[in-house]
N, CA, C and O atoms as a GROMACS GRO file, in nm:
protein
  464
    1UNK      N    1   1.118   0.006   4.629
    1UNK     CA    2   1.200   0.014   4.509
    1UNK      C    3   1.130   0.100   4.402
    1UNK      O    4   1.199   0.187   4.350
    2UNK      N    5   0.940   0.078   4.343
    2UNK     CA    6   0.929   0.151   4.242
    2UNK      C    7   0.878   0.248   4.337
    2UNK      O    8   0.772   0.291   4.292
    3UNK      N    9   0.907   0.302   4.449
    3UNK     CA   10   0.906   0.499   4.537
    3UNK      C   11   1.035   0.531   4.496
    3UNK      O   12   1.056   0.652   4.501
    4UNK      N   13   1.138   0.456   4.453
    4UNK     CA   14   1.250   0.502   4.458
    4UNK      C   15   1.310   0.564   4.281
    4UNK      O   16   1.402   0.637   4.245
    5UNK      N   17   1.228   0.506   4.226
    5UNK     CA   18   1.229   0.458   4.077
    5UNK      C   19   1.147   0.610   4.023
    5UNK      O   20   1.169   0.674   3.920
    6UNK      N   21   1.039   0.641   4.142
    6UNK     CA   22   0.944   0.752   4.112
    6UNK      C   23   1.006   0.879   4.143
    6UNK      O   24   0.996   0.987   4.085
    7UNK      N   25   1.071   0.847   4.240
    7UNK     CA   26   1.138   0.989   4.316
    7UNK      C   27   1.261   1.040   4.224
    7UNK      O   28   1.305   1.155   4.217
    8UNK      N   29   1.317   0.894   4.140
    8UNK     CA   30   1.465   0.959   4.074
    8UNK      C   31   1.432   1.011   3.887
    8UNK      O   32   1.492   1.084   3.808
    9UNK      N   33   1.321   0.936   3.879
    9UNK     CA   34   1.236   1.001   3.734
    9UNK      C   35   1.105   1.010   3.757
    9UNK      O   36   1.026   0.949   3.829
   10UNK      N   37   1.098   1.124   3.658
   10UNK     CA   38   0.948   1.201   3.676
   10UNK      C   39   0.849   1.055   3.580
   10UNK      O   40   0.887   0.987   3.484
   11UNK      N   41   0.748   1.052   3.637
   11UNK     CA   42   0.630   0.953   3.567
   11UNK      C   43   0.655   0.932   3.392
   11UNK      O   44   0.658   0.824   3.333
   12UNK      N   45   0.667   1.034   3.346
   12UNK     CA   46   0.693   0.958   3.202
   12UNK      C   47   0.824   0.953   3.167
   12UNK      O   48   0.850   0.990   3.053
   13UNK      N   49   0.931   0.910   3.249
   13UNK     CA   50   1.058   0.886   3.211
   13UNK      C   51   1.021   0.710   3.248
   13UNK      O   52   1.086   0.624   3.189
   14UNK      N   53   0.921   0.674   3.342
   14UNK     CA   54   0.890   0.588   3.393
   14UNK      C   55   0.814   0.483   3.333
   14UNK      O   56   0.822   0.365   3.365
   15UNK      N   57   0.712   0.549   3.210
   15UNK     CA   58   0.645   0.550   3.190
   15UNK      C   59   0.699   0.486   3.055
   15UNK      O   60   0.642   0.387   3.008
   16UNK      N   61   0.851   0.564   2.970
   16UNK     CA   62   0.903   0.535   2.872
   16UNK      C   63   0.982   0.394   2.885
   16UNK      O   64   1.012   0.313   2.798
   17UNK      N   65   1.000   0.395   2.999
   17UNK     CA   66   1.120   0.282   3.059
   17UNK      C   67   1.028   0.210   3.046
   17UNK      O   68   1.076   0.173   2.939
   18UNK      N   69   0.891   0.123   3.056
   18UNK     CA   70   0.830   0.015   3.052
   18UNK      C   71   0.770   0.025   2.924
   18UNK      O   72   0.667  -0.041   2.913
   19UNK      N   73   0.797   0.076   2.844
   19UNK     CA   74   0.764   0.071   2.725
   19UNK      C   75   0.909   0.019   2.649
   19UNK      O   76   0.912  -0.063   2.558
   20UNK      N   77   0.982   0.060   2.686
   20UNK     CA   78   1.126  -0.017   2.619
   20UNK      C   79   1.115  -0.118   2.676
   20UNK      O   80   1.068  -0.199   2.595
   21UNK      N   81   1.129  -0.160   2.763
   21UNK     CA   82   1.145  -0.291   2.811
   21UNK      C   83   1.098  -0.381   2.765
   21UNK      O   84   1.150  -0.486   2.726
   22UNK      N   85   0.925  -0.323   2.765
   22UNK     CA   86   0.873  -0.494   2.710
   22UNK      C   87   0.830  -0.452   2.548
   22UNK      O   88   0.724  -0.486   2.496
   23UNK      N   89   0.914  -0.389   2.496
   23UNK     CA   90   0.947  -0.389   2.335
   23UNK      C   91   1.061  -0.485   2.299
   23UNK      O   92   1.076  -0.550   2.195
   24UNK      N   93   1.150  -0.478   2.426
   24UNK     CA   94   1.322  -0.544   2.476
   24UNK      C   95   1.240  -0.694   2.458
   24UNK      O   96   1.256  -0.761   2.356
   25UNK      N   97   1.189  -0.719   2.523
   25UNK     CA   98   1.115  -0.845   2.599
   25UNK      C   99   1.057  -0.939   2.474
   25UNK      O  100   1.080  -1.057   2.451
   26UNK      N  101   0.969  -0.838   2.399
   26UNK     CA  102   0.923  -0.898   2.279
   26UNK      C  103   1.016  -0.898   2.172
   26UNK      O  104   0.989  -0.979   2.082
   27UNK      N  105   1.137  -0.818   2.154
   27UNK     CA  106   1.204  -0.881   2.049
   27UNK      C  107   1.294  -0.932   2.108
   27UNK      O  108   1.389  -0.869   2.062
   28UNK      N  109   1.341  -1.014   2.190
   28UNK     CA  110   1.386  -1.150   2.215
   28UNK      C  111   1.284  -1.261   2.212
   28UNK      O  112   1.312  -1.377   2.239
   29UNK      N  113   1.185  -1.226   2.183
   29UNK     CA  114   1.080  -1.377   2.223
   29UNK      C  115   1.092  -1.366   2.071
   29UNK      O  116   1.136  -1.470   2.022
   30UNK      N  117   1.070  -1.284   1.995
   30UNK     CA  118   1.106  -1.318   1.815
   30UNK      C  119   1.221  -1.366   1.757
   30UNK      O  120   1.227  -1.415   1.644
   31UNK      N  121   1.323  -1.348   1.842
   31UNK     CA  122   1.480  -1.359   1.812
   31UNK      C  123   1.431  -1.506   1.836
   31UNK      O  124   1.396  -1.586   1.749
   32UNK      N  125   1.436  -1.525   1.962
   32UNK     CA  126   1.408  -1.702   2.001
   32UNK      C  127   1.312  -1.796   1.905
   32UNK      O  128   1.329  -1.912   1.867
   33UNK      N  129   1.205  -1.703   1.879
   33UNK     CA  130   1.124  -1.793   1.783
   33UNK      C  131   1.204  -1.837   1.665
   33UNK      O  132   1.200  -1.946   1.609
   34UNK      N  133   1.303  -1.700   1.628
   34UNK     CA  134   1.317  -1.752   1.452
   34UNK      C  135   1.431  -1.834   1.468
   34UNK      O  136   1.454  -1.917   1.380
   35UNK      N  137   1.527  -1.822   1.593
   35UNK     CA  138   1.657  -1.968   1.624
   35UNK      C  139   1.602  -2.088   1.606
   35UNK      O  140   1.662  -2.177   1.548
   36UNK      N  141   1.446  -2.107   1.670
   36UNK     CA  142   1.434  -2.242   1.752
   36UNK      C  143   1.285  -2.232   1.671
   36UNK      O  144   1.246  -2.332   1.732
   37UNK      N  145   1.188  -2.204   1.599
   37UNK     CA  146   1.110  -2.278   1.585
   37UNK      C  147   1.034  -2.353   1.518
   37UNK      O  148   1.099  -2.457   1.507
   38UNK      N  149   0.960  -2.363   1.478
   38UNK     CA  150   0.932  -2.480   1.310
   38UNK      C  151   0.887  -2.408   1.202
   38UNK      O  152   0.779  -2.350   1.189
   39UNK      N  153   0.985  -2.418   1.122
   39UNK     CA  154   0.949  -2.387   1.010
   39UNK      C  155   0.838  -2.413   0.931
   39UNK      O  156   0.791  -2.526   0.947
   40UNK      N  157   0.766  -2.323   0.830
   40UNK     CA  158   0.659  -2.338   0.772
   40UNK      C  159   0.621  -2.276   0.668
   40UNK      O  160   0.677  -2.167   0.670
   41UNK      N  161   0.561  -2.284   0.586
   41UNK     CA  162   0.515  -2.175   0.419
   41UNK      C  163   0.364  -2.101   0.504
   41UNK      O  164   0.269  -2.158   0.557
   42UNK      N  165   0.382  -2.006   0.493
   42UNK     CA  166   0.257  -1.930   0.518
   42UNK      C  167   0.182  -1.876   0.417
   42UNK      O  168   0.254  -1.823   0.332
   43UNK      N  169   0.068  -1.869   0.395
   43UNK     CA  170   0.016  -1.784   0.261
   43UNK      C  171  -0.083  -1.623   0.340
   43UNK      O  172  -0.168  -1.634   0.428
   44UNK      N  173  -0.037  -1.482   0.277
   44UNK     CA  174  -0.082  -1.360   0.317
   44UNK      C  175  -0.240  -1.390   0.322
   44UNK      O  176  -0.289  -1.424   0.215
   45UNK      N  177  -0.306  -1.384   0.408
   45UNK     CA  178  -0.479  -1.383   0.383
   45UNK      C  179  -0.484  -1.225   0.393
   45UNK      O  180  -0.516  -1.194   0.278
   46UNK      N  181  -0.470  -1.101   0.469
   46UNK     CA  182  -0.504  -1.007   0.472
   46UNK      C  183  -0.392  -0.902   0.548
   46UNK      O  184  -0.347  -0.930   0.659
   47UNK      N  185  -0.349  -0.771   0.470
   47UNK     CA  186  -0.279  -0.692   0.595
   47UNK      C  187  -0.305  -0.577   0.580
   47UNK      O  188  -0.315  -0.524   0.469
   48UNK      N  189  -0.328  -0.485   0.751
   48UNK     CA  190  -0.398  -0.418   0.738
   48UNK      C  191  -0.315  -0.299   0.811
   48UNK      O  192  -0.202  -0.334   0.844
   49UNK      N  193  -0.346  -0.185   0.838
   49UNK     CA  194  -0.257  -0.065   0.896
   49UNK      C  195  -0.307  -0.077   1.043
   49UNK      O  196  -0.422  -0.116   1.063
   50UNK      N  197  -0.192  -0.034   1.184
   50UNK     CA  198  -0.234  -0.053   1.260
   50UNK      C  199  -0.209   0.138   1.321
   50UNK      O  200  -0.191   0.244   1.261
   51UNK      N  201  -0.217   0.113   1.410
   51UNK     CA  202  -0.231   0.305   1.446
   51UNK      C  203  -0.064   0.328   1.487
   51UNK      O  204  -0.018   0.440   1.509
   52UNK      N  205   0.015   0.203   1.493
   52UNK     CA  206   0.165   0.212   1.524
   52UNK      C  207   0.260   0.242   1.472
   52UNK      O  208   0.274   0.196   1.359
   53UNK      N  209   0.354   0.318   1.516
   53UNK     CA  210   0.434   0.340   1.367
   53UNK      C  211   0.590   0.330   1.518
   53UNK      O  212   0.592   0.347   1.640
   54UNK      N  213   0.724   0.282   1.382
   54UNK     CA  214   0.812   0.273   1.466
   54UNK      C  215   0.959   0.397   1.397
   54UNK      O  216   1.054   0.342   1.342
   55UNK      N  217   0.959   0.537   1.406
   55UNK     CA  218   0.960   0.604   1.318
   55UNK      C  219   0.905   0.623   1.233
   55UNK      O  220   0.796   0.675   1.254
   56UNK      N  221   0.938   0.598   1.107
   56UNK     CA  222   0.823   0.645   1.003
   56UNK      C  223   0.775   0.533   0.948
   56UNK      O  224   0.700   0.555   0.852
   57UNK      N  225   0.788   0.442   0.971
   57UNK     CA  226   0.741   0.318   0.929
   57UNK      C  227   0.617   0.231   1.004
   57UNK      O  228   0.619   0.175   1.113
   58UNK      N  229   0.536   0.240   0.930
   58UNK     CA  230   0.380   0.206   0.976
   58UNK      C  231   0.434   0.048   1.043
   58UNK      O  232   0.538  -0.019   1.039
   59UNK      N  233   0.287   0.035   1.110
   59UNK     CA  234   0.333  -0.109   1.237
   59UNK      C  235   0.169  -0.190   1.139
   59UNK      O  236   0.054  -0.147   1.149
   60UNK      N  237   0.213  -0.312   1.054
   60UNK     CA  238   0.109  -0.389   0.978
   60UNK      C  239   0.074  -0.484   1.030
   60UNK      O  240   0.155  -0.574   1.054
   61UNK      N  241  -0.067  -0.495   1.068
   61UNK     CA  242  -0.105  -0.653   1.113
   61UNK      C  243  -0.131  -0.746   1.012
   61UNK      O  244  -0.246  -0.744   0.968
   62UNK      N  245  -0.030  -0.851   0.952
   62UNK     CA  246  -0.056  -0.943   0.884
   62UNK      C  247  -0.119  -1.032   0.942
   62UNK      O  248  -0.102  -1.069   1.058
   63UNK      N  249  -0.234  -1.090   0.827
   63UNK     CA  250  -0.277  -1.234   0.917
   63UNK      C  251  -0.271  -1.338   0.786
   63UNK      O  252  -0.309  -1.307   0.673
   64UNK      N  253  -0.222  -1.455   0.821
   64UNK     CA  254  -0.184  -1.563   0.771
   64UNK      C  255  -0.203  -1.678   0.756
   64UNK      O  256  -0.208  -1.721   0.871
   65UNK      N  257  -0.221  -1.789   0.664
   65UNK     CA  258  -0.257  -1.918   0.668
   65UNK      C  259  -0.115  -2.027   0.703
   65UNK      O  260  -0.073  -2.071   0.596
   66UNK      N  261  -0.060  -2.063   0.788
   66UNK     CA  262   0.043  -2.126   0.857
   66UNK      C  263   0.008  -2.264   0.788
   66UNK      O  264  -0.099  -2.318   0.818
   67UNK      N  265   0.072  -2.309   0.720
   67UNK     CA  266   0.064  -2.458   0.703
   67UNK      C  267   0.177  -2.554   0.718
   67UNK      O  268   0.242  -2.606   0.627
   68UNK      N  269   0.194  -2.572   0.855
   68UNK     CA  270   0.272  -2.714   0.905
   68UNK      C  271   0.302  -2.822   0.823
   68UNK      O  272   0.217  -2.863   0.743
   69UNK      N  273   0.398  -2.867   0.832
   69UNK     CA  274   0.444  -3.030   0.782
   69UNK      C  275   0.368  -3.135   0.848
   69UNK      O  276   0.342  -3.239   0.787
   70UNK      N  277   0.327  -3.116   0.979
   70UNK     CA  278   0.272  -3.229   1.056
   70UNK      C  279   0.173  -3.105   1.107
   70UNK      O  280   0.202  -2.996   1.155
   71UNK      N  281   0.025  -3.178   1.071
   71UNK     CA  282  -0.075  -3.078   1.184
   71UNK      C  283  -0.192  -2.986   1.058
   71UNK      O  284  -0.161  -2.966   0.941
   72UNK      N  285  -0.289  -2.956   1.105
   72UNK     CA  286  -0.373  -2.918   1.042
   72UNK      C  287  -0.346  -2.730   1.016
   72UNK      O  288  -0.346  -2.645   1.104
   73UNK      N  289  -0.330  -2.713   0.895
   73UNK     CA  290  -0.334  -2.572   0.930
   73UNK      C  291  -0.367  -2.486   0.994
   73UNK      O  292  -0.442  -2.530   1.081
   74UNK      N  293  -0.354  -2.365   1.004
   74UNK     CA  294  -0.382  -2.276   1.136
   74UNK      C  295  -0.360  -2.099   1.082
   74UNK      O  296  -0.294  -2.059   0.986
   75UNK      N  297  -0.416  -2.043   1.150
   75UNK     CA  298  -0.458  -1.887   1.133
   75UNK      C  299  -0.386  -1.842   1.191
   75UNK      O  300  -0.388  -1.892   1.304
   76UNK      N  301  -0.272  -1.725   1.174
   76UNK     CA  302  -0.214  -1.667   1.270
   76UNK      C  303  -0.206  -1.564   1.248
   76UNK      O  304  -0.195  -1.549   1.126
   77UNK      N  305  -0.205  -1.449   1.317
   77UNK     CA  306  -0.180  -1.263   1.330
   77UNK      C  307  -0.077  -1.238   1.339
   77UNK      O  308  -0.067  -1.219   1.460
   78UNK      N  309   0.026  -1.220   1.294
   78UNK     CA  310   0.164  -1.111   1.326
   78UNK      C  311   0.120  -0.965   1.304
   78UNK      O  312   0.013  -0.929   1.255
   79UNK      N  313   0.237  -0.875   1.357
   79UNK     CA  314   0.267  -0.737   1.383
   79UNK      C  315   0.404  -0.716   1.333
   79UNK      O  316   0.504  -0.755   1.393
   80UNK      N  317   0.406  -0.647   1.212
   80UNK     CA  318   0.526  -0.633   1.169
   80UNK      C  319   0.553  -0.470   1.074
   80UNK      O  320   0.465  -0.416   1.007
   81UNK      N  321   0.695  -0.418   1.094
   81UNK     CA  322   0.710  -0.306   1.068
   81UNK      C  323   0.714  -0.299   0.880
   81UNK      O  324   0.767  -0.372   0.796
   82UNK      N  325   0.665  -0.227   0.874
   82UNK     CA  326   0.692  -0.292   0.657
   82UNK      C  327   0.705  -0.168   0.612
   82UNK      O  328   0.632  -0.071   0.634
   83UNK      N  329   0.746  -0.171   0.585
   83UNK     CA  330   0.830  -0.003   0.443
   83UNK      C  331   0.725  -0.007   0.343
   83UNK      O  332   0.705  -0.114   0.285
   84UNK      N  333   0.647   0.104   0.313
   84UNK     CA  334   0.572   0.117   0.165
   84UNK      C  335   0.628   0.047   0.097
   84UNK      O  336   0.555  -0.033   0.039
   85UNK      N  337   0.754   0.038   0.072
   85UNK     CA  338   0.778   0.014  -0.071
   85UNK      C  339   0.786  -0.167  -0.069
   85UNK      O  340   0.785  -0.244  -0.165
   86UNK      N  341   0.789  -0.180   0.002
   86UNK     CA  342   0.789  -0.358   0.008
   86UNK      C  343   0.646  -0.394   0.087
   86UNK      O  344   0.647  -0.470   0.184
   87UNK      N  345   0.526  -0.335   0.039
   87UNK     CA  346   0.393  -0.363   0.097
   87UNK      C  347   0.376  -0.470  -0.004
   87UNK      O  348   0.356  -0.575   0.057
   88UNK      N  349   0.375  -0.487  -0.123
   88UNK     CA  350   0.394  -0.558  -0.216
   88UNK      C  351   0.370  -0.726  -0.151
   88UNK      O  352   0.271  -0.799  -0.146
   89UNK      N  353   0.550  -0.746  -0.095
   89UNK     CA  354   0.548  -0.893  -0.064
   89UNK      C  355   0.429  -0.893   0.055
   89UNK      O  356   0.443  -0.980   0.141
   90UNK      N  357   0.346  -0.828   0.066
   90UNK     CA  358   0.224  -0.878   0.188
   90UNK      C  359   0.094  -0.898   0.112
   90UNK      O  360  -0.006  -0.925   0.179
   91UNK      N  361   0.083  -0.888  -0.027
   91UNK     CA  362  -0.047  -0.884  -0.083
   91UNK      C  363  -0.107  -1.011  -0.054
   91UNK      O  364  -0.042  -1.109  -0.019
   92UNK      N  365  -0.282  -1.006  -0.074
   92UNK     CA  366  -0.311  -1.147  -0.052
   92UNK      C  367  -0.268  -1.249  -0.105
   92UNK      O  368  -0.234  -1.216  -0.219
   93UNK      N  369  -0.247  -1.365  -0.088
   93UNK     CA  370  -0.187  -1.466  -0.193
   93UNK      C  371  -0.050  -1.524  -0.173
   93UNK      O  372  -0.007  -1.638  -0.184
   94UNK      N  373   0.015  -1.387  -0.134
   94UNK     CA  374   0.185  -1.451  -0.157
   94UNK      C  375   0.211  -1.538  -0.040
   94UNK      O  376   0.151  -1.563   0.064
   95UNK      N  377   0.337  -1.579  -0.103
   95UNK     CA  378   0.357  -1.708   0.008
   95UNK      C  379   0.482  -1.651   0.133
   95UNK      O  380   0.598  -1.666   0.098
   96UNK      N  381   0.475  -1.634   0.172
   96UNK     CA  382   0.626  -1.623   0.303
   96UNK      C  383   0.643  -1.747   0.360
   96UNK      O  384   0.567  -1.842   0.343
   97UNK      N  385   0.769  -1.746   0.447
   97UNK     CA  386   0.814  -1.835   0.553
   97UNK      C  387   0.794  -1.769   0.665
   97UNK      O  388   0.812  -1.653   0.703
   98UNK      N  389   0.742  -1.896   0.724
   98UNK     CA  390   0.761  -1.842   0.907
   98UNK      C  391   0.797  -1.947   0.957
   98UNK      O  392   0.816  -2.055   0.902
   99UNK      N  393   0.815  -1.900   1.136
   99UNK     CA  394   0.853  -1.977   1.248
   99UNK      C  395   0.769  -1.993   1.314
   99UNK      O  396   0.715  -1.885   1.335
  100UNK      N  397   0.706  -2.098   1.380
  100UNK     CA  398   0.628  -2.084   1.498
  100UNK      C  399   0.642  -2.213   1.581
  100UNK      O  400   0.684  -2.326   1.557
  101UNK      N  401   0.583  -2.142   1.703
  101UNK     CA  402   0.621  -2.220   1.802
  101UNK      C  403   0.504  -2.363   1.814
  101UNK      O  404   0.386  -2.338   1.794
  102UNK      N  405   0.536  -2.472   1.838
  102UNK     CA  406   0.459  -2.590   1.780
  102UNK      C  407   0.312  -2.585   1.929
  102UNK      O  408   0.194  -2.618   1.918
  103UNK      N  409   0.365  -2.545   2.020
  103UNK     CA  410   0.298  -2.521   2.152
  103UNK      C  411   0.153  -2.440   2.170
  103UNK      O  412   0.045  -2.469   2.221
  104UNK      N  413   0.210  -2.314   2.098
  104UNK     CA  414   0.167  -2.237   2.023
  104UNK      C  415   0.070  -2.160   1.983
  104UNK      O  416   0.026  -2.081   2.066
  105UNK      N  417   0.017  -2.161   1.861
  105UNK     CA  418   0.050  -2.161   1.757
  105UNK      C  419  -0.029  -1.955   1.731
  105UNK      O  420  -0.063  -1.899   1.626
  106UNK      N  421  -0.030  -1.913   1.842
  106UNK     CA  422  -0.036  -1.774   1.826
  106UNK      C  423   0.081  -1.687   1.851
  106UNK      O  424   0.075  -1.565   1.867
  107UNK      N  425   0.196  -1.767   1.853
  107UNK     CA  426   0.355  -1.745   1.858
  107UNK      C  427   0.401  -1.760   1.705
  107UNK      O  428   0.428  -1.873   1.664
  108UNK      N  429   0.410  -1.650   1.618
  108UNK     CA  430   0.460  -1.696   1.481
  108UNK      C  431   0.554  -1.578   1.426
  108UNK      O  432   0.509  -1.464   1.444
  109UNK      N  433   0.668  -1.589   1.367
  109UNK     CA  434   0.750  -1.482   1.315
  109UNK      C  435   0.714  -1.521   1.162
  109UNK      O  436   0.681  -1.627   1.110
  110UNK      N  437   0.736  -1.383   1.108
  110UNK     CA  438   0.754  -1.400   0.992
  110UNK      C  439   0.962  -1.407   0.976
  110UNK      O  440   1.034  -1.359   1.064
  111UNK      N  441   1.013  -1.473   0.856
  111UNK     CA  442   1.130  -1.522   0.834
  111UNK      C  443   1.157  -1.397   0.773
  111UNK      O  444   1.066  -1.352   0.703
  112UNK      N  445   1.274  -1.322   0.784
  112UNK     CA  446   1.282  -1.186   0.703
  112UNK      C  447   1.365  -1.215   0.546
  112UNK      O  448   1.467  -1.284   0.554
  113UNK      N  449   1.340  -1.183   0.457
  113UNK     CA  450   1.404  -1.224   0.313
  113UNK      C  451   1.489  -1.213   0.354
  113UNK      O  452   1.520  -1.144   0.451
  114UNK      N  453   1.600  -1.332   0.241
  114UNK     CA  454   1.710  -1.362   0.217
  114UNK      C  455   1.750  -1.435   0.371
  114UNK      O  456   1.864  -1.466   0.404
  115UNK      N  457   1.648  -1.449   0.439
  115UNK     CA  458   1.731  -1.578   0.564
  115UNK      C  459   1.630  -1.659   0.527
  115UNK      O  460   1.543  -1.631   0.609
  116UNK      N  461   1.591  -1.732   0.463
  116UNK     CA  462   1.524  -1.830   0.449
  116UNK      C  463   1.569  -1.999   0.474
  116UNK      O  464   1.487  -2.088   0.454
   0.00000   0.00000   0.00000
């Protein structure tokens, strides 16, 4: 099947196709997180530029203080696309909402404004 996959596209048509996919892959596992998972106040500890960009929009690794209703707080890393002009809501300090998965807890979305 992937001789057949090779023979009908050249290597980086191949190459692009598994790169969509598990971009596909990971934003359904975010979709699912923010349906289904526990809500929480996060506070920004640090965000930083990553070498990613998704068009013109830089790819930011936020990292975060997660603090649960039930459970000891916790450290978490997201990857998220952020517009200059709203770098702002990522400064240290501020507070966001997230989702994360209770299982976890290196499974975390940030909540996007105004769905809170």
């Amino acid at each position: 099947m992937i001789a057949l996959l090779l023979l009908l596209f050249s290597p980086a048509m191949f190459i692009v196709a598994i790169v969509f996919t598990t971009m596909a892959v990971k934003a359904r596992g975010r979709r699912h997180l923010l349906l289904f998972g526990q809500p929480a106040p996060g506070t920004v500890q640090h965000m930083t530029t990553t070498t990613g960009r998704v068009g013109m929009m830089p790819v930011m690794k936020i990292t975060l203080q997660v603090t649960p209703a039930q459970g000891a707080p916790f450290t978490a890393t997201v990857k998220q696309v952020v517009s200059p002009a709203n770098a702002y809501l990522f400064e240290p300090g501020r507070q966001v909402l997230v989702r994360y998965d209770p299982g976890n807890h290196a499974r975390v979305a940030l909540v996007p404004a105004g769905n809170a």
